[in-house]
C-alpha positions as CSV (number, residue, x, y, z in Angstrom):
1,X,56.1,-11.7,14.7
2,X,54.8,-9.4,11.9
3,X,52.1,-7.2,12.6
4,X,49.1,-7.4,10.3
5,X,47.8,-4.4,9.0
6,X,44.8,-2.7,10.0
7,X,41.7,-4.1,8.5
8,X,39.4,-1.2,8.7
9,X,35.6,-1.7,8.2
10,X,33.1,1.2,6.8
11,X,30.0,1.8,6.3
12,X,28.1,1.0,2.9
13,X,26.7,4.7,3.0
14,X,28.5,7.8,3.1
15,X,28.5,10.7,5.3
16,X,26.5,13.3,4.0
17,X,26.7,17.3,5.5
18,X,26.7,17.9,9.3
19,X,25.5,21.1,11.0
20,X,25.1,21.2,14.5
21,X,21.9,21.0,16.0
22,X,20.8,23.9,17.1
23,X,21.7,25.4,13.5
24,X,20.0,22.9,11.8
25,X,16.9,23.7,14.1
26,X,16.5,27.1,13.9
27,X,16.8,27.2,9.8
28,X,13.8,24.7,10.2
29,X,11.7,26.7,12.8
30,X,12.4,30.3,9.9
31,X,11.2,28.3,6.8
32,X,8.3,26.7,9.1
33,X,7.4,28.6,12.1
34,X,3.8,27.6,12.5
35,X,4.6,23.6,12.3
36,X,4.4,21.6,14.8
37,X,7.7,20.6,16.5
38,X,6.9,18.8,19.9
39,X,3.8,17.3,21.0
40,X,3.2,17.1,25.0
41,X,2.1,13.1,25.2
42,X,0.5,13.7,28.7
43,X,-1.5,16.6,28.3
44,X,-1.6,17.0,24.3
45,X,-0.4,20.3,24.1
46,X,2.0,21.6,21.0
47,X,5.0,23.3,20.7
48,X,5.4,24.8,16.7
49,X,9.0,25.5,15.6
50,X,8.3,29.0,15.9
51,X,7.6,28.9,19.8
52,X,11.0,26.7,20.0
53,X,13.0,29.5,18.2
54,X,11.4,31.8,20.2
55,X,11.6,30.1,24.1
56,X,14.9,28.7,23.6
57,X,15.9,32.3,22.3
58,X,14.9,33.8,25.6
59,X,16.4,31.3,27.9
60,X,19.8,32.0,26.3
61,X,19.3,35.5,27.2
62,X,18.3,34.6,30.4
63,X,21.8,32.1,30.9
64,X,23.8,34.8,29.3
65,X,22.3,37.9,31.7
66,X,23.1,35.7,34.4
67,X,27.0,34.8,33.0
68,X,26.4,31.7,31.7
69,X,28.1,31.4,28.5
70,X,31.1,29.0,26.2
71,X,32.8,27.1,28.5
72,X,30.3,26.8,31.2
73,X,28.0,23.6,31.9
74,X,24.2,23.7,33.0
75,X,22.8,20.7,34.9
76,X,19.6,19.8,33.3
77,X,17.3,17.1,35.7
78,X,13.9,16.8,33.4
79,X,11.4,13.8,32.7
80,X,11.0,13.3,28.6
81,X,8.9,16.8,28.4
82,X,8.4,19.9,25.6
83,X,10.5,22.2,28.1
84,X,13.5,19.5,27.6
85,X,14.2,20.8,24.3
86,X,13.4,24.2,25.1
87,X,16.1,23.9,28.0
88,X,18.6,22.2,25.7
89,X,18.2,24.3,22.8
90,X,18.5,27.6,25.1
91,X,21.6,26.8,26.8
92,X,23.0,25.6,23.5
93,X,22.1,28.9,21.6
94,X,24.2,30.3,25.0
95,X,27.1,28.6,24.1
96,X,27.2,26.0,27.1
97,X,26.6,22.8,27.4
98,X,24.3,20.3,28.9
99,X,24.8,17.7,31.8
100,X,22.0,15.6,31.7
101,X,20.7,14.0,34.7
102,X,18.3,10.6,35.2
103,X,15.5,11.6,36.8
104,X,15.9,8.1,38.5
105,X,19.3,9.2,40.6
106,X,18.9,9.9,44.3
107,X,20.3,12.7,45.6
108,X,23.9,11.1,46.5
109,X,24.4,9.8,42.9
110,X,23.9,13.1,41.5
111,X,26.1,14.5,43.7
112,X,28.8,12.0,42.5
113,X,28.7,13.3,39.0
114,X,27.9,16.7,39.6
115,X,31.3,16.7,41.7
116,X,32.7,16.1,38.7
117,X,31.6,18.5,36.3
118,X,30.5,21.2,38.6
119,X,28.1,23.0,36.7
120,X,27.7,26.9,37.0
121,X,23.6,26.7,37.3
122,X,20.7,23.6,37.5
123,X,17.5,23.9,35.4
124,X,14.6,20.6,36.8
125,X,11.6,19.9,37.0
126,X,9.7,20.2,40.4
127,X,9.5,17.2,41.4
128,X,12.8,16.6,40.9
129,X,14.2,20.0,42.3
130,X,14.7,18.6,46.1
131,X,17.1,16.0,44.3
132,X,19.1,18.4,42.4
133,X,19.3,21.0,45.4
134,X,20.5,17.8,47.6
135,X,22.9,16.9,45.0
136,X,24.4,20.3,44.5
137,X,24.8,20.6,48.7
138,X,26.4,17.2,48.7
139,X,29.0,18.2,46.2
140,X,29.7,21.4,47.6
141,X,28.5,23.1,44.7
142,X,26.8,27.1,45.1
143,X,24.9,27.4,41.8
144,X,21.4,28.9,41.5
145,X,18.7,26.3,40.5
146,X,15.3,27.1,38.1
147,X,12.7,24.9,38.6
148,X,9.7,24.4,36.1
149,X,6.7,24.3,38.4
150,X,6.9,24.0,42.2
151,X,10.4,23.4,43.7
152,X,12.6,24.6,45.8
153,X,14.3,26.6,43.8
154,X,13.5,29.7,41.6
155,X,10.8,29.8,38.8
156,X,12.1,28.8,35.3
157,X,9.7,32.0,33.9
158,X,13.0,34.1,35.8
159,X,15.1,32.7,33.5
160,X,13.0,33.7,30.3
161,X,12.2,37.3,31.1
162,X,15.0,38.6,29.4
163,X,14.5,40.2,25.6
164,X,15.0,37.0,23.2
165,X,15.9,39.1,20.6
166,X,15.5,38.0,16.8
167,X,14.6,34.1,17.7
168,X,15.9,32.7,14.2
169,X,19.3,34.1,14.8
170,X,22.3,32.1,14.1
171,X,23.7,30.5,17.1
172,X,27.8,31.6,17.6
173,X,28.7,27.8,18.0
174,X,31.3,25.6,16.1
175,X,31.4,22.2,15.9
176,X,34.5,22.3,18.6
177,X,32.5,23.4,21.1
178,X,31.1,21.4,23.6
179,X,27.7,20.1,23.4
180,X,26.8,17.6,26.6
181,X,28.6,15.7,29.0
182,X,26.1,12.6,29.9
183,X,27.3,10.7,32.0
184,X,28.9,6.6,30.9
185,X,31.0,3.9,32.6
186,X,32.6,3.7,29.4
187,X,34.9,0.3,30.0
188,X,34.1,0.0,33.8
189,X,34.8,1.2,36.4
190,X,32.4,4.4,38.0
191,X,30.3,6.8,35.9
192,X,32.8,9.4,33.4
193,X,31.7,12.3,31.9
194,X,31.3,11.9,27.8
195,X,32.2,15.1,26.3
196,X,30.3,15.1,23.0
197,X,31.0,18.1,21.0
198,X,28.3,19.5,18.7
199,X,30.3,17.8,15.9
200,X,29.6,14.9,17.4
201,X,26.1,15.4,18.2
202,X,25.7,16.9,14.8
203,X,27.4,13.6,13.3
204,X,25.2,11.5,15.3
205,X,22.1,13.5,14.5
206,X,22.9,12.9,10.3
207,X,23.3,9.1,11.3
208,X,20.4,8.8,13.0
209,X,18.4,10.4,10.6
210,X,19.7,7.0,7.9
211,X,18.9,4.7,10.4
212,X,15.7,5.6,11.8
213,X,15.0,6.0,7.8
214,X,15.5,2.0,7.0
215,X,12.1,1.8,8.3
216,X,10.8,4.7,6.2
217,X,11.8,8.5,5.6
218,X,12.6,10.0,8.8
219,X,11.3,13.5,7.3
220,X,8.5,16.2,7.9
221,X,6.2,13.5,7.8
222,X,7.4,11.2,10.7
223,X,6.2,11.5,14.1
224,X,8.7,10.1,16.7
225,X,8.0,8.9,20.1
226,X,10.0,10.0,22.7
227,X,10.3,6.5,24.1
228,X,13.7,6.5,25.4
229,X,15.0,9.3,28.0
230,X,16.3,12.6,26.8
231,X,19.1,12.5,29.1
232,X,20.9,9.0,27.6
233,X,22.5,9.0,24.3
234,X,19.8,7.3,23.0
235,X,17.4,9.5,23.8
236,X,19.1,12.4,22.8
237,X,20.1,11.6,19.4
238,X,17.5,9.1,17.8
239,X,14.0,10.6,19.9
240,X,15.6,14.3,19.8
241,X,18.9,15.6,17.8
242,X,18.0,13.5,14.6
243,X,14.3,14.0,14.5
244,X,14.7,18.0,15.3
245,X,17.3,17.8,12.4
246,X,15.1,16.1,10.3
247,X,11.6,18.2,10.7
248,X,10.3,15.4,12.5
249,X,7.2,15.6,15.1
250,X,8.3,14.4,18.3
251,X,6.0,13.3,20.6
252,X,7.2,13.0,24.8
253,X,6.5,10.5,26.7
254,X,8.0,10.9,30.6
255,X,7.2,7.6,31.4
256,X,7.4,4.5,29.2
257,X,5.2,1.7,29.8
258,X,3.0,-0.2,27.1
259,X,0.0,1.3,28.0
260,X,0.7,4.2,27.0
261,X,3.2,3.5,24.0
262,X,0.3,1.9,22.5
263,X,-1.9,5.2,23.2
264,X,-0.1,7.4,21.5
265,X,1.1,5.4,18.6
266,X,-2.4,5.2,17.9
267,X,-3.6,8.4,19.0
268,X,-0.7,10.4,16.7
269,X,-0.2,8.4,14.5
270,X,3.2,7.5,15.0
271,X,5.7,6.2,12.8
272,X,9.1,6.0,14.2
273,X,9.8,4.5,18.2
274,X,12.8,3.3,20.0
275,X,12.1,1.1,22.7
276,X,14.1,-0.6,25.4
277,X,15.1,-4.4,24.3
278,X,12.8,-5.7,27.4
279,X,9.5,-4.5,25.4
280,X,9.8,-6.2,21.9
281,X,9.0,-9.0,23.9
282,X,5.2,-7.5,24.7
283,X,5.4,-6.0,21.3
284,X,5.7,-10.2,19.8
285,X,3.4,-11.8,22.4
286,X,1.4,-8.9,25.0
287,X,-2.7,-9.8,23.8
288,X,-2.6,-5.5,24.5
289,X,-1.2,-4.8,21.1
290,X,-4.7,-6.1,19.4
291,X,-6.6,-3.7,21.1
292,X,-5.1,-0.7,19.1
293,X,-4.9,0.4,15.6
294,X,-1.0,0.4,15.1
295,X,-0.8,0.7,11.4
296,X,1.3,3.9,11.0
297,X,4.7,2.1,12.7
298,X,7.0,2.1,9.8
299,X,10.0,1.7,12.6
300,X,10.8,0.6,16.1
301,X,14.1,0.5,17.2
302,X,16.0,-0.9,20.1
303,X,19.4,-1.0,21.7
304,X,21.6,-1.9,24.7
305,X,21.1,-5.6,25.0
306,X,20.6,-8.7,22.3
307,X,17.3,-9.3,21.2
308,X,16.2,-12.7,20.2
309,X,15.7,-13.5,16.2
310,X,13.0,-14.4,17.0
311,X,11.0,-12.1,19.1
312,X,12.5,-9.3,16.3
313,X,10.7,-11.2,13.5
314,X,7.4,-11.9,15.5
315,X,6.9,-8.2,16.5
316,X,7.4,-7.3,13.2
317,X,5.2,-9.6,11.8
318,X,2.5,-8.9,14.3
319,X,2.8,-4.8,13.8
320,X,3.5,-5.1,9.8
321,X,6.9,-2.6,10.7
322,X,10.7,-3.2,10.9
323,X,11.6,-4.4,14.1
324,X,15.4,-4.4,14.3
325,X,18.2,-3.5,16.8
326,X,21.3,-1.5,16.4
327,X,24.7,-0.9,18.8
328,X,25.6,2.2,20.1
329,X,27.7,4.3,23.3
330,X,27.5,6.9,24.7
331,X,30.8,7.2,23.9
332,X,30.0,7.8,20.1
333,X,27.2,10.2,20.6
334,X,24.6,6.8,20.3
335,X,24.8,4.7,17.2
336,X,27.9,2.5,16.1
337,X,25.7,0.6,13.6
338,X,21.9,0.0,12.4
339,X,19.6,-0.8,9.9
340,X,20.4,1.2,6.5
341,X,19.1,1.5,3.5
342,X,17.7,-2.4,3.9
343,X,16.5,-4.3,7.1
344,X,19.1,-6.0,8.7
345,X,19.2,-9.7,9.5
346,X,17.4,-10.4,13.2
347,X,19.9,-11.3,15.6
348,X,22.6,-8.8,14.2
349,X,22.8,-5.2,14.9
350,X,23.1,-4.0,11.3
351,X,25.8,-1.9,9.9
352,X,28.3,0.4,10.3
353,X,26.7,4.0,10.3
354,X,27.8,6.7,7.7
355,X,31.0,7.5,8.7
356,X,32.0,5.3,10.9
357,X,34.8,3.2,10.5
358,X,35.9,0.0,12.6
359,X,38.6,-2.6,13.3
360,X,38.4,-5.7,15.5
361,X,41.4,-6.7,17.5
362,X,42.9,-9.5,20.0
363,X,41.8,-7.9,23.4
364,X,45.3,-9.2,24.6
365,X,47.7,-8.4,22.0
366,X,45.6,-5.3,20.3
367,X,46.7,-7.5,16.5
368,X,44.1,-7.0,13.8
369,X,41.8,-10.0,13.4
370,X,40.1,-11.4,9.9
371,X,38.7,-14.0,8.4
372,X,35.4,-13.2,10.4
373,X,36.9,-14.0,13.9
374,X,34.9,-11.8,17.3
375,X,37.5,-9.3,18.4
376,X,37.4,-6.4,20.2
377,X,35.3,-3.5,18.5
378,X,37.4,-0.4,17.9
379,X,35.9,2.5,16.3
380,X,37.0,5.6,14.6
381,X,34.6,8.4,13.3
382,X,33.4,12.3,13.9
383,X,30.7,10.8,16.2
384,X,33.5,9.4,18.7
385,X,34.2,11.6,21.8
386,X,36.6,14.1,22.7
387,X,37.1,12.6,25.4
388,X,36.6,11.8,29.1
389,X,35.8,15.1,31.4
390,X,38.7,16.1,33.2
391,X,40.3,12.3,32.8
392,X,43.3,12.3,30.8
393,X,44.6,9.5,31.9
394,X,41.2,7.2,31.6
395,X,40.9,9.5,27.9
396,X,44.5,8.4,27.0
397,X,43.3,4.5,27.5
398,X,40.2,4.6,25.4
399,X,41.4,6.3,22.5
400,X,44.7,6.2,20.6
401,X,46.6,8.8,18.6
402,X,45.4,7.7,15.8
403,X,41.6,7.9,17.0
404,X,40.4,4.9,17.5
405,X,38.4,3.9,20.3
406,X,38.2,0.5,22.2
407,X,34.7,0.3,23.1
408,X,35.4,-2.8,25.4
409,X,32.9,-5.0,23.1
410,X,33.6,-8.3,21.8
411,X,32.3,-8.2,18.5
412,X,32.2,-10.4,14.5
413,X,31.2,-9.0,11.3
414,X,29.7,-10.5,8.8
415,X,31.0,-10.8,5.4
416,X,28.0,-8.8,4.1
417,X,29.6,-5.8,6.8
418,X,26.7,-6.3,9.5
419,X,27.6,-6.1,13.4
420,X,26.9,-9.7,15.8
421,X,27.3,-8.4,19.0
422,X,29.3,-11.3,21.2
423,X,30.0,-10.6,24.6
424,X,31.0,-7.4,26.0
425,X,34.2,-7.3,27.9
426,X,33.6,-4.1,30.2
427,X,32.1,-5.2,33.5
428,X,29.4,-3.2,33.3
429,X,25.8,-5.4,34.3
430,X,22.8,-4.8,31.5
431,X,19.4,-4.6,33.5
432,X,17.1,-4.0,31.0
433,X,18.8,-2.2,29.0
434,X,20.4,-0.2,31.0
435,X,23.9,-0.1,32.7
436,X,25.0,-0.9,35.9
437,X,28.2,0.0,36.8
438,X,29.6,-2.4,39.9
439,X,32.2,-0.4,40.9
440,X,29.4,2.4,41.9
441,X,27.4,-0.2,43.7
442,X,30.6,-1.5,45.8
443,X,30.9,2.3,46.8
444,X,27.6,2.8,48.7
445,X,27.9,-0.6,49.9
446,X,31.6,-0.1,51.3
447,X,29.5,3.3,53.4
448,X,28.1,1.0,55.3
449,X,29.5,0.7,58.5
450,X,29.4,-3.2,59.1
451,X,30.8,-3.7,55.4
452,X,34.8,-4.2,55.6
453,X,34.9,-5.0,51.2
454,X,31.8,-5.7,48.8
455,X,31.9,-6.9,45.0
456,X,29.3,-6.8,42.5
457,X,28.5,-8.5,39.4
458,X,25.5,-9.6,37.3
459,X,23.1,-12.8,37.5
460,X,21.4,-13.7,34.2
461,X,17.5,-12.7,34.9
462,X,15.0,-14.1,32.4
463,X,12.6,-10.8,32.4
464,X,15.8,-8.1,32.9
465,X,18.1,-9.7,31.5
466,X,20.6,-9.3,34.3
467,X,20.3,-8.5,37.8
468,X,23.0,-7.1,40.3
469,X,24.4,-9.5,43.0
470,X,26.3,-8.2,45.6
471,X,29.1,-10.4,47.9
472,X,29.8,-8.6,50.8
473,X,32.9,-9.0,53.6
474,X,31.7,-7.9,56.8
475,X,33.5,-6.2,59.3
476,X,30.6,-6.3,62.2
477,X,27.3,-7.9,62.0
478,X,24.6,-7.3,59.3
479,X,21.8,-9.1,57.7
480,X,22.0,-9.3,53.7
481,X,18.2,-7.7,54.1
482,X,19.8,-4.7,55.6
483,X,22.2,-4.1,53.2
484,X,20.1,-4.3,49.9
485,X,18.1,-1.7,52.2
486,X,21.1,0.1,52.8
487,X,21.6,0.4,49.2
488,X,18.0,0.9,47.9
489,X,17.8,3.8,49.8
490,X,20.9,5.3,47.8
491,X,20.6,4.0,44.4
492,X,17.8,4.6,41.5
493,X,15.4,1.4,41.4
494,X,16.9,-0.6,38.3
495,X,20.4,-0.6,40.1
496,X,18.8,-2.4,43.6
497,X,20.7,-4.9,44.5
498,X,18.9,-8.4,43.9
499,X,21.0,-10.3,46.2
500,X,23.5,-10.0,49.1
501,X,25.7,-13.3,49.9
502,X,27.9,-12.7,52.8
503,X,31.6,-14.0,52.5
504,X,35.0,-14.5,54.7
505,X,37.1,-12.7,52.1
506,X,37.0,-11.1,48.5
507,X,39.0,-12.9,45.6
508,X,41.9,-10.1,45.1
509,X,45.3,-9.6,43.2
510,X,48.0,-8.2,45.2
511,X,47.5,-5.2,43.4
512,X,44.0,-4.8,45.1
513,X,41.8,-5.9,41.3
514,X,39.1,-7.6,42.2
515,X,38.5,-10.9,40.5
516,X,35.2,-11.1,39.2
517,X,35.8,-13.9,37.1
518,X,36.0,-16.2,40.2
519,X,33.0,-14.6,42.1
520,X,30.9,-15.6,38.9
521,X,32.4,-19.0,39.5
522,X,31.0,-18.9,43.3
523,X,27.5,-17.6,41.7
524,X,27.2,-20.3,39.4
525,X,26.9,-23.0,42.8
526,X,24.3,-20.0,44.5
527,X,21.3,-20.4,44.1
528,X,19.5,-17.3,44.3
529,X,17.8,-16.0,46.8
């Protein structure tokens, strides 16, 4: 059988220059000291470009004084807050790199991907210290922790005592470096470290800057909410990276509800917001959204699970801004394809960002696919990975030698180039928006001492989308109560368990892979409970 030849997608727009961030930044904050850079959504307090420079300049003396320096990794645990930046920007200048953490993981799940990375020092935020110290005992890991406010831990004003120096200065990174290791499930299985290079980030940062723009200019005239969390891709790129690259204000928010979206749109004036897919829902239909002037939205954004035509075209209607979605990994620093230069069709995730490129493939035989058929997505481009940290093997599977990276998405594309999102073939469960990864869950329930085996996989949920439903093999006797207790008790809120169904046996190969394919069969006769 003759192979076809690859049929490689691209983008409509081109790739324009990349820095890295932190360059990018600090040539901003020189030309503008005095403007405004990050505005505190809680309290209303500002951060110019100038005190940026100048904060982040002295925690990098502060990391360096204390060894910290290329090569090495800093765990960062922080609510969407000005001092996020700050802490980014200073271990950047440093030469390190950032492990973000959710300020949603317990203690244990930190210590799962801390053991991993095994960062040389842990910057949080008070409240979230206990957590970070717990995780770094639980891993085994001796590494001083700075804490911003009260915490057990030392005070994050140690860390900035040293002499800044000249807080413009050119930061001695290269695109090779290493920028961040979040933290992804990538095709399944439990949480890998993303390496993300500043290359990438820098990549990512230029590509957000053309999406978030098909609303209107992403420039020194945009005001960004910080919807979405710091530490995901998401966050990072399109409420951070781009906006920072751009000369954007960006205004925090630490915890999104509508309440307070709608405040400080209003408030500040806001122009540009990414939002998690449950809440263009409330932005179509919640009776809240008359109650405040809205009128400066040019943009909102959304990602990680299909949004209704529908509800994309009511909201927009309703706030007289683009309401669109786009797809994106963490994998490829955020954003595989968006809303250009025009608005994208509702129900599609728009196109291919500048630079990326894309080919879409039998899942089974890896052949190239035409004529419009759903394949697998794979994607090639200078916002893709370097890999998986310290996983060659898992590296090796993801991404061939020619570079192009099975993202584990069943996918079509239109003949006009936009993205329909189909299915995705990676196992991980969407709830909300955000990603569940089973194999984690069947861990903490196999800890359990009455739990001989335990498989997990998703129940379609009209608010979340999905839900996680566990069926567990016992070994000794336990109610289903007790172990979704077992488990809530272990896991961040959105990951709870929704379910327990107790079985006689798990559906297995001999080779020990579990088949989820027949427990969704057993699901579909469940009713839930």
């Amino acid at each position: 059988m003759t192979r076809l030849a690859p049929i490689i997608h691209r983008s409509p727009q081109a790739l324009g220059p990349v820095d890295t961030v932190p360059a990018v930044a600090l040539r901003r904050a020189a030309d503008e000291p005095t403007a405004v850079a990050i505005v505190d959504g809680t309290t209303g307090a500002t951060l110019t470009r100038g005190e940026l420079a100048a904060r982040s300049a002295a925690l990098a003396a502060g990391l360096r004084a204390r060894g910290i320096g290329h090569g090495d990794l800093v765990a960062l645990a922080m609510p969407n807050l000005p001092w996020w930046p700050i802490a980014a920007l200073g271990v950047w200048r440093a030469g390190a790199a950032i492990v973000p953490l959710s300020p949603l993981w317990t203690a244990p799940e930190a210590a799962r991907v801390l053991d991993r990375v095994r960062p040389r020092l842990g910057i949080a935020f008070g409240p979230l210290a206990p957590v970070v110290r717990g995780a770094f005992d639980g891993a085994g890991i001796e590494a001083e922790l700075f804490v911003l406010g009260d915490g057990d831990g030392a005070p994050l004003a140690e860390l900035l005592s040293e002499p800044g120096g000249d807080p413009f200065a050119a930061p001695e990174i290269e695109p090779g470096d290493l920028a961040t290791v979040p933290f992804s499930s990538g095709t399944g299985g439990l949480p890998k470290g993303v390496r993300l290079t500043h290359g990438n980030v820098g990549a990512s940062a230029t590509t957000a800057i053309a999406a978030l723009s098909s609303g209107g200019a992403l420039d020194e005239r945009a005001v960004v909410l910080a919807c979405a969390p710091f530490f995901h891709a998401l966050g990072m790129t399109l409420n951070l990276s781009g906006p920072l690259a751009a000369g954007a204000r960006v205004v925090t928010l630490p915890v999104p509800n509508l309440d307070s979206l709608l405040a400080l749109v209003a408030e500040h004036r806001v122009t540009h917001v990414a939002v998690p897919p449950p809440m263009i829902d409330a932005l179509a239909y919640d009776p809240r959204i008359d109650r405040h002037d809205l009128s400066s939205l040019c943009l909102v954004a959304t990602g990680g699970a299909h949004v209704p035509a529908e509800s994309a075209l009511q909201a927009s209607a309703r706030l007289g801004a683009l309401v669109r979605e786009g797809y994106g990994i963490t994998e490829a620093a955020c954003t595989v394809s968006a809303p250009l230069s025009e608005p994208s069709t509702p129900g599609t995730a728009g196109w291919l960002v500048p630079g990326m490129e894309a080919r879409l493939v039998d899942p089974e035989t890896g052949e190239d696919l035409g004529g419009g058929e759903p394949g697998e997505l794979l994607i090639r481009g200078p916002q893709v990975m370097e890999g998986y940290h310290g996983l060659p093997g898992e590296t090796a599977a993801a991404i061939d030698e020619e570079g192009w990276m099975r993202t584990g998405d069943l996918v079509a594309i239109r003949p006009d180039g936009q993205l329909e999102i189909r299915d995705r073939l990676k196992e991980l469960i969407k709830v909300g928006g955000a990603s569940v990864a089973p194999a984690e869950l069947e861990l903490v329930l196999r800890q359990h001492p009455a739990v001989r085996d335990a498989g997990v996989i998703g129940r379609p949920d009209p608010q979340r989308g999905e839900v996680p439903v566990a069926f567990v093999w016992l070994a000794a006797e336990a109610e289903p109560d007790e172990l979704r207790a077992f488990v809530a008790d272990r896991v961040a809120a959105y990951k709870q368990l929704s379910e327990v169904h107790l079985v006689e046996e798990l559906p297995r190969l001999p080779t020990g892979k579990l088949l989820r394919r027949a427990l969704r069969e057993r699901l579909k006769s469940t009713a839930p409970v």
